[in-house]
C-alpha positions as CSV (number, residue, x, y, z in Angstrom):
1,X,-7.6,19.0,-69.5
2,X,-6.0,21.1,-67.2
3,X,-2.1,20.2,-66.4
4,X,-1.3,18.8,-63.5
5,X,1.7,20.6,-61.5
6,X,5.3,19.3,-61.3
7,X,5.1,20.0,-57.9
8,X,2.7,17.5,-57.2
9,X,5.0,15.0,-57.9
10,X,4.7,11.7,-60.4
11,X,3.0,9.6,-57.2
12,X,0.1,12.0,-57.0
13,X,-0.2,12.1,-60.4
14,X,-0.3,8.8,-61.1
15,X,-3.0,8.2,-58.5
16,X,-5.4,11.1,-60.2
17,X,-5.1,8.6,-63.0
18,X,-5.8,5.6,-61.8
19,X,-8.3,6.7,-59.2
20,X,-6.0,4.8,-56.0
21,X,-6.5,6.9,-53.0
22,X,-2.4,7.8,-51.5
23,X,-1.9,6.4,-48.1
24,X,-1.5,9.0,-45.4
25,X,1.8,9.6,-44.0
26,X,2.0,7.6,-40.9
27,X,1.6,9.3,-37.3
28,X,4.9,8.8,-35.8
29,X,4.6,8.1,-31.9
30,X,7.9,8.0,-29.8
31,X,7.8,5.3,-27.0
32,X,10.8,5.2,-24.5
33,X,11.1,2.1,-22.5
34,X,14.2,0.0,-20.9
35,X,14.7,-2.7,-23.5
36,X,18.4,-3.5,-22.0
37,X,19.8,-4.1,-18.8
38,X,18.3,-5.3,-15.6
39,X,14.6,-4.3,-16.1
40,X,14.8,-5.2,-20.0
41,X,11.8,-8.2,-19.8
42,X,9.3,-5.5,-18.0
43,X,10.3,-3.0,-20.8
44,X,9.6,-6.0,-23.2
45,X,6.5,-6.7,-21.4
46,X,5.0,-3.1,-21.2
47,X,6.0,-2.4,-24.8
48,X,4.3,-5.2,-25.9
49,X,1.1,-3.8,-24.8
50,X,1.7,-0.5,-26.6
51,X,2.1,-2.8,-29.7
52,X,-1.4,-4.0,-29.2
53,X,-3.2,-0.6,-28.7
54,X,-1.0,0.2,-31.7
55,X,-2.8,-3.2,-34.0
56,X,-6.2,-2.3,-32.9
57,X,-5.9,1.5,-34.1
58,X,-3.8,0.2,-37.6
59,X,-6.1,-2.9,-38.2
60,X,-10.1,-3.7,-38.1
61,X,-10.8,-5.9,-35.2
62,X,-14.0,-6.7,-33.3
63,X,-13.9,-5.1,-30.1
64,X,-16.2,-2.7,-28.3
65,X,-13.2,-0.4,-28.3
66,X,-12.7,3.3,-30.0
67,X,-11.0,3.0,-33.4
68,X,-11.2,-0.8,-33.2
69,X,-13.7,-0.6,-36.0
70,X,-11.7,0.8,-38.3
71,X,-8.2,1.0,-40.2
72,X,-5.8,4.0,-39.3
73,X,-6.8,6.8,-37.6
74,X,-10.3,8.5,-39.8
75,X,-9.3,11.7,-39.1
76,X,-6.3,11.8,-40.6
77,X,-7.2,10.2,-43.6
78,X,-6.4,6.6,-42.6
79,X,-3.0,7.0,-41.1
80,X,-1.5,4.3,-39.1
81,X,0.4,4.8,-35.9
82,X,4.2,4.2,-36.3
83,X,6.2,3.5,-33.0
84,X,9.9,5.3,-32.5
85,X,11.0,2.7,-29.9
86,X,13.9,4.3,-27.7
87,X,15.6,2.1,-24.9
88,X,16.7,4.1,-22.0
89,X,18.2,0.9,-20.0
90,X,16.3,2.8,-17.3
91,X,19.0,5.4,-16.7
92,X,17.1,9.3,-16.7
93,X,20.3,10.6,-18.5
94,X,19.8,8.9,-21.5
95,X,16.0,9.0,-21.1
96,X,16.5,12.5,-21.4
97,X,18.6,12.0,-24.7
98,X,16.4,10.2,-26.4
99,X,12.8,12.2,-25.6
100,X,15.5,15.5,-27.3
101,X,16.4,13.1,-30.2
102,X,12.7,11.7,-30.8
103,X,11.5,15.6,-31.1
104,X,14.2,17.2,-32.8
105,X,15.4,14.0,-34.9
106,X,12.5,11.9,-35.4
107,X,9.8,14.3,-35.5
108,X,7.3,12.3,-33.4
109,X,3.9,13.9,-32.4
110,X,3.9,13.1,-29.1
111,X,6.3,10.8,-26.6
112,X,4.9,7.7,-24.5
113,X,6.5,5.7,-21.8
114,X,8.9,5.5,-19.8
115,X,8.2,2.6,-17.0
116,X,10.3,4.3,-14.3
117,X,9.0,7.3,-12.7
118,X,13.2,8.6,-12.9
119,X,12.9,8.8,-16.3
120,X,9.0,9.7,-16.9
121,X,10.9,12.8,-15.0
122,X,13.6,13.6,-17.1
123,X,11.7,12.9,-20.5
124,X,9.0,15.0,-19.9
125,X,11.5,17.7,-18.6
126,X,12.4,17.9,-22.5
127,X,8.7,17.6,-23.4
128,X,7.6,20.3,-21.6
129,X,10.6,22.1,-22.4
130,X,9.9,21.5,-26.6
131,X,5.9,21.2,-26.1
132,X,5.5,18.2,-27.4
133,X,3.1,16.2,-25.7
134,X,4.1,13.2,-23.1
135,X,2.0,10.1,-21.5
136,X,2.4,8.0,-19.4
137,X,0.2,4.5,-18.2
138,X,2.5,3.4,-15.8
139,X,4.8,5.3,-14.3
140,X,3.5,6.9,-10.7
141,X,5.8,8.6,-8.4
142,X,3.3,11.1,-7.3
143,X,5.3,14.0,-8.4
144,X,5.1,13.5,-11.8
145,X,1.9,15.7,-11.7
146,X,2.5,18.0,-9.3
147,X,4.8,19.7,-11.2
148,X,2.8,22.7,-12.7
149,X,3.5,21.2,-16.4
150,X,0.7,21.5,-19.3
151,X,2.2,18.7,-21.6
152,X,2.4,15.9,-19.1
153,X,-0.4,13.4,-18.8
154,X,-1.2,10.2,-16.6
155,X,-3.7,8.0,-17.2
156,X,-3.1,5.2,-14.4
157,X,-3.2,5.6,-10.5
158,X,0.0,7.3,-8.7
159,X,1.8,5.6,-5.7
160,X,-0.6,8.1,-3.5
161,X,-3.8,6.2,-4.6
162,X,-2.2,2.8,-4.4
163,X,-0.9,3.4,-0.9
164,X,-4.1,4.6,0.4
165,X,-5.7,1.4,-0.9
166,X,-3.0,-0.2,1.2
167,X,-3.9,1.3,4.4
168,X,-7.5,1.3,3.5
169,X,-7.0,-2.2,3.6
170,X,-5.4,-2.8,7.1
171,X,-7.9,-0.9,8.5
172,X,-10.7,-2.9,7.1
173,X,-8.3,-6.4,7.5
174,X,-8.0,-5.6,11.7
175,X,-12.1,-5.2,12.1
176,X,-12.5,-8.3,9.7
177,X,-10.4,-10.7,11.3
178,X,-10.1,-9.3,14.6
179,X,-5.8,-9.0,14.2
180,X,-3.5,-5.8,14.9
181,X,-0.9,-4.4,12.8
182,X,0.8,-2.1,15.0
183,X,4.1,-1.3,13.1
184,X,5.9,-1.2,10.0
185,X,8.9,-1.8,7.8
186,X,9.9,-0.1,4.7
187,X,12.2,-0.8,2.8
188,X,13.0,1.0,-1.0
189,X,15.7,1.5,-4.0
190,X,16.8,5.1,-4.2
191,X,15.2,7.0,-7.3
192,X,12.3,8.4,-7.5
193,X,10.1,5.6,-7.7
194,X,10.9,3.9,-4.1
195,X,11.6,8.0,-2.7
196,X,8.4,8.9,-3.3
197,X,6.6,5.7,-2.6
198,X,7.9,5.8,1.1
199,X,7.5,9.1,1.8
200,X,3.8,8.6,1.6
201,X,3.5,5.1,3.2
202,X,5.5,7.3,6.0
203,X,2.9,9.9,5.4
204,X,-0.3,7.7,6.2
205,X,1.2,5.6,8.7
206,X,1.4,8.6,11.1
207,X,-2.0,9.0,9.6
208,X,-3.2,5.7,10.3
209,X,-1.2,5.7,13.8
210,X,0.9,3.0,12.6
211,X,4.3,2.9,13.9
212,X,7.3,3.0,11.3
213,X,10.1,1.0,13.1
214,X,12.5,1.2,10.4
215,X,13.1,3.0,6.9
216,X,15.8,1.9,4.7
217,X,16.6,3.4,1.2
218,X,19.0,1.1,-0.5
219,X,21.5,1.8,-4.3
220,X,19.0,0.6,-6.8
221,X,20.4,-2.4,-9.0
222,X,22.4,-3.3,-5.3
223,X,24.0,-6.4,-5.2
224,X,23.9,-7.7,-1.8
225,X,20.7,-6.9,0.6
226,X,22.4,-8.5,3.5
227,X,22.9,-5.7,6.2
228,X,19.5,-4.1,4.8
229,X,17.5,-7.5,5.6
230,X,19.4,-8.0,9.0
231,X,18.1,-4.5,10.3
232,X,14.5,-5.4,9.1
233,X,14.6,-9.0,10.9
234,X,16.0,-6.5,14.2
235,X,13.0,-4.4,13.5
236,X,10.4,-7.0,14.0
237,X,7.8,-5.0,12.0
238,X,4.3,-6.9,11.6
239,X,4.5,-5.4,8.1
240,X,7.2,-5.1,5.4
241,X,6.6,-2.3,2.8
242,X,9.2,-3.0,0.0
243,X,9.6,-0.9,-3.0
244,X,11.8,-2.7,-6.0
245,X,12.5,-3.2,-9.0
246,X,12.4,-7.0,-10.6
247,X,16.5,-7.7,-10.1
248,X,16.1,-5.9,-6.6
249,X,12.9,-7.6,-5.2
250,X,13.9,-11.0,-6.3
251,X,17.2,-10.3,-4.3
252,X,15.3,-9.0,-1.7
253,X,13.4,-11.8,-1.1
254,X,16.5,-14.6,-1.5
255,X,18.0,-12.8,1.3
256,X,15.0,-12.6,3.1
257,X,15.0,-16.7,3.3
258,X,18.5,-17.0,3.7
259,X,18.6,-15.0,6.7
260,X,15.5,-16.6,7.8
261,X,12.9,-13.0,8.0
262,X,9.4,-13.6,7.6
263,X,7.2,-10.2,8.6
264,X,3.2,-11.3,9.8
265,X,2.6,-9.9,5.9
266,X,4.2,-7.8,3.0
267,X,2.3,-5.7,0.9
268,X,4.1,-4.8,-1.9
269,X,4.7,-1.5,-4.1
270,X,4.2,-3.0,-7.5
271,X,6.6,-3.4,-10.0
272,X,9.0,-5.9,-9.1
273,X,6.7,-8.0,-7.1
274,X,3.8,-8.2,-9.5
275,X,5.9,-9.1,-12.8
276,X,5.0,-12.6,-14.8
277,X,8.9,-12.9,-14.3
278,X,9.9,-12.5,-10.5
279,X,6.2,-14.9,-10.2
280,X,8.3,-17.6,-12.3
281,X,11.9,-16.9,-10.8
282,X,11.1,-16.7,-7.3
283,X,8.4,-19.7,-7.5
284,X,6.6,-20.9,-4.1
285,X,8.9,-18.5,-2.2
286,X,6.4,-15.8,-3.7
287,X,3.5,-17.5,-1.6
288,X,1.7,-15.0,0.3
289,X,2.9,-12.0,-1.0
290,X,0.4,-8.7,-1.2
291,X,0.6,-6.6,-4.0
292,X,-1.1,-3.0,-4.9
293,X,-2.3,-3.4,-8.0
294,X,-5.8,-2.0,-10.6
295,X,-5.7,-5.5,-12.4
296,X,-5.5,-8.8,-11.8
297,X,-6.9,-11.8,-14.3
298,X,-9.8,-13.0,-12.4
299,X,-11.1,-9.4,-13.2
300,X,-11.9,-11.0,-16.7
301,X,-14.6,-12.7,-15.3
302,X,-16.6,-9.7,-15.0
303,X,-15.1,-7.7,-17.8
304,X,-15.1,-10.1,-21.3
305,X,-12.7,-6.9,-22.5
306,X,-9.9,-8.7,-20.7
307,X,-9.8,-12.4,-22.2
308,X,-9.7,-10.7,-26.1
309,X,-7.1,-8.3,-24.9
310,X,-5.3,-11.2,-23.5
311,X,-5.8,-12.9,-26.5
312,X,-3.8,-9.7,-28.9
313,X,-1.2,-9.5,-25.8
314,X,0.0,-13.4,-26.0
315,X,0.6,-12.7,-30.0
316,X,2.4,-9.7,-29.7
317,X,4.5,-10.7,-26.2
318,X,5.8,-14.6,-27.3
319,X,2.5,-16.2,-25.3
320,X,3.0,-14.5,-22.1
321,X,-0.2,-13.0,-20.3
322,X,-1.2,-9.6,-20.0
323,X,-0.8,-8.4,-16.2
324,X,-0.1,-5.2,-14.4
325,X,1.8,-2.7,-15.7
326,X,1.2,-4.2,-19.4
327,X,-2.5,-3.6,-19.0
328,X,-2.2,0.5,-17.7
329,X,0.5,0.6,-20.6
330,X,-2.1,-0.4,-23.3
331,X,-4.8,1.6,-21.8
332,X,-2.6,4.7,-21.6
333,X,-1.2,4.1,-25.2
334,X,-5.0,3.9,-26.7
335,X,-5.9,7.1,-24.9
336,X,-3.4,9.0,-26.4
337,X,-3.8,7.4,-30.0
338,X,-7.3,8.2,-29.7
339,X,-7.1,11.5,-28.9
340,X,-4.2,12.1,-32.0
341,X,-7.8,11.1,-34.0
342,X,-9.6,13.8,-31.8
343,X,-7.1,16.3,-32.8
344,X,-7.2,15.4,-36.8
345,X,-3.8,16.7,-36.9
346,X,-0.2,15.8,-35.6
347,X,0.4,19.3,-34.5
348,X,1.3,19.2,-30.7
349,X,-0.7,22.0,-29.7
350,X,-3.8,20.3,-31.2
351,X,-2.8,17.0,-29.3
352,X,-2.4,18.6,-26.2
353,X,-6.1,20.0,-26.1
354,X,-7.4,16.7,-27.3
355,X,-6.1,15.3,-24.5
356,X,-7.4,17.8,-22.1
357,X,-11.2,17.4,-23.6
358,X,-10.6,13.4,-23.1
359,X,-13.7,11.4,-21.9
360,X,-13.0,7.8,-21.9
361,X,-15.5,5.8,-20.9
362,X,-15.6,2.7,-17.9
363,X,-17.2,0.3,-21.1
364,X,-13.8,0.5,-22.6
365,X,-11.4,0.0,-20.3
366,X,-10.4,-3.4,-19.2
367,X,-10.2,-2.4,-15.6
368,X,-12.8,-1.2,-13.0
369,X,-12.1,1.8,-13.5
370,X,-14.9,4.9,-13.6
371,X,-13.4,6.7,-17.1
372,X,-10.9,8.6,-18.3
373,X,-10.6,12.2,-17.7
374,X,-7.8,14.8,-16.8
375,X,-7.5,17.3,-14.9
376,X,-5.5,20.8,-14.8
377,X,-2.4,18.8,-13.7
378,X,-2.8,16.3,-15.8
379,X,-3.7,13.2,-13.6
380,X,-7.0,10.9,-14.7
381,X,-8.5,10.4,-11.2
382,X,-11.0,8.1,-12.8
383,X,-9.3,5.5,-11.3
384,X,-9.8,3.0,-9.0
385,X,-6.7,0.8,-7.1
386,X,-6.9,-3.1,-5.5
387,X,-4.8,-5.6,-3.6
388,X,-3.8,-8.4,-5.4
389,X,-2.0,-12.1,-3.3
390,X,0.3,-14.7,-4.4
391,X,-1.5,-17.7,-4.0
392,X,-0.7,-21.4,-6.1
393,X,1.4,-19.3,-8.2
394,X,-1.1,-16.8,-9.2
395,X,-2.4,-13.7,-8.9
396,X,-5.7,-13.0,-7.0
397,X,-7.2,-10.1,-6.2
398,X,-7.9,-9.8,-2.1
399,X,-9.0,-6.4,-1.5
400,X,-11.6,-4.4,-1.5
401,X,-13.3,-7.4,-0.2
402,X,-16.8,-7.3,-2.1
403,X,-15.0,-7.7,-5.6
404,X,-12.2,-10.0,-4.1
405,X,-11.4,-13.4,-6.1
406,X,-9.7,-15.3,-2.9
407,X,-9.8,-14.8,1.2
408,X,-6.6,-13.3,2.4
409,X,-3.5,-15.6,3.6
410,X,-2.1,-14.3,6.3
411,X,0.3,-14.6,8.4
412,X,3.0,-14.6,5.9
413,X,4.3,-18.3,6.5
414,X,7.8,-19.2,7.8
415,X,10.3,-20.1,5.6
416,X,10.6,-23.5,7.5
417,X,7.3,-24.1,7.0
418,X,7.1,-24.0,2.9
């Protein structure tokens, strides 16, 4: 019998005897999010997700999703998907920091995240810089793609497609109930996120021949709103475009009652305004309130994919439900673990063109969405965007009006009259 090599080691050797397959070494997966600080429970929330995309690739589970059906990643010999979790307390410095420590440190394959569109920037600076491959699901400040970069990816909708939906909508709102929305407010924290989101609303107002009355950029993280919110109640804008964060749109909106503003309607960039937590905090002063969004609950009762989703999310995210940005988190996180398989290999480079030949389709995602594919810059424009209204305390989808769960409430009702 021929000798086995020292070099193999006495674990390899051991299993030649016995006939016990080894485990593959574990694709490592660095996933930056802001765990601390002010934004901490939407980091929580969005991580979560990852976590579940992560449990359906590592463990069999009955869904009609890819590598649900299996254990580990086939390609590479069974190997389960370990998470590097990084917190970057939404701060691009650091975000910065810890994509450089993930690569050089950590030796991740690729890097996912990062929430913020401020630190999606700077992380994928130092991806593209190391060529490592990076993905986002969440983050959208159009610019992200636009950047001539070959390692970036974005699998969810930028602020460009949301913000057309919204203006898509006004137009189709005035011929439907017969109302004119002549002017606007915006109002939006300073990085790139609310920067980039206003630009554009500014963009498609001219566009739309929509007056913008007043534009107000304000310190993200601020602590006091009070001179901002006096200048919008001066404006008198039939419509309030805000742009916030959780601790900034709750804060936004206290001042809003206390100083007595109520525009005819808001509709909402995200983030801060459609989060499980401002919903609870803020309570029946939420009432009302439109917000862009490519999910909302009710969806599940035309796509089953949602309720078992929702199901994996509560377990993995202390009960709460799955909502947007979990859901484009998940989605984005499954992508790019699927296409890891494609590649058969953790090599970057190999990653990287998987990702470019990806063609995910509409049955598996839990969103109406018409598939998965990028292009040159990186951007999936499978995607499809929504409206989604405060009403009872829950999310409904409003808009486009043929798939719409609830009728539109409007005007935005005066604070005295809650």
């Amino acid at each position: 019998m021929r000798t086995i090599p020292i070099l193999l080691g006495a674990a390899f050797a051991l299993a030649l005897h016995t006939g016990v397959a080894l485990a593959a070494d574990p694709v490592r997966v660095g996933v930056i999010y802001p765990l601390t600080g002010p934004v901490a429970q939407p980091g929580k929330d969005v991580l979560a997700a990852v976590k579940v995309a992560q449990d359906i690739v590592n463990n069999k589970h009955d869904l009609d999703l890819p590598l649900a059906a299996t254990e580990g990643l086939p390609n590479l010999g069974g190997a389960k998907i370990e998470l590097v979790i990084a917190d970057h307390q939404g701060k691009p410095e650091i975000g910065r920091g810890e994509a450089e420590r993930l690569i050089t440190s950590e030796k991740v394959a690729a890097i996912f995240g990062a929430y913020h569109s401020s630190v999606s920037a700077a992380a994928s600076n130092v991806t593209e810089r190391m060529q490592v491959p990076y993905l986002t699901g969440e983050s959208s400040s159009p610019k992200l793609h636009t950047r001539g970069f070959e390692w970036f990816f974005r699998t969810g909708p930028h602020d460009g497609h949301y913000t057309r939906t919204m203006f898509d909508f006004i137009r189709d709102f005035e011929q439907k109930k017969g109302v004119k929305l002549a002017t606007a407010a915006i109002v939006h924290e300073d990085t790139q996120f609310g920067v980039d989101s206003a630009r554009v609303q500014v963009e498609l107002a001219k566009e739309a021949g929509i007056e913008v009355v007043e534009k107000i950029a304000y310190r993200a993280k601020t602590t006091s709103l009070t001179s901002e919110v006096q200048r919008l109640k001066a404006a008198d804008a039939d419509i309030l475009f805000p742009t916030s964060y959780t601790a900034d749109a709750l804060l936004l909106m206290r001042t809003m009652k206390e100083l007595d503003y109520a525009p005819r309607i808001i509709i909402a960039q995200n983030a801060g305004f459609n989060d499980a937590t401002f919903l609870k905090t803020i309570g029946a002063d939420a009432e009302g309130i439109v917000s862009r969004s490519p999910f909302s609950m009710d969806m599940a009762e035309k796509i089953p994919l949602i309720a078992q989703l929702n199901a994996l999310y509560k377990k993995h995210n202390d009960g709460r439900d799955i909502f947007d940005p979990p859901i484009r988190s998940f989605v984005g996180a499954l992508v790019l673990f699927e296409a890891i398989n494609r590649a058969g290999s953790t090599e970057p480079g190999k990653i990287r063109d998987a990702l470019r030949e990806t063609s995910f389709p509409a049955g598996a995602i839990p969103m109406p969405w018409q598939d998965i594919s990028f292009g040159p810059d990186g951007q999936n424009n499978g995607v499809s965007t929504a409206l989604i209204q405060v009403q009872d305390g829950t999310y409904y989808s409003i808009y486009p009006f043929e798939v719409a769960a609830r009728e539109v409430i409007y005007p935005f009702k005066p604070w005295s009259e809650r």
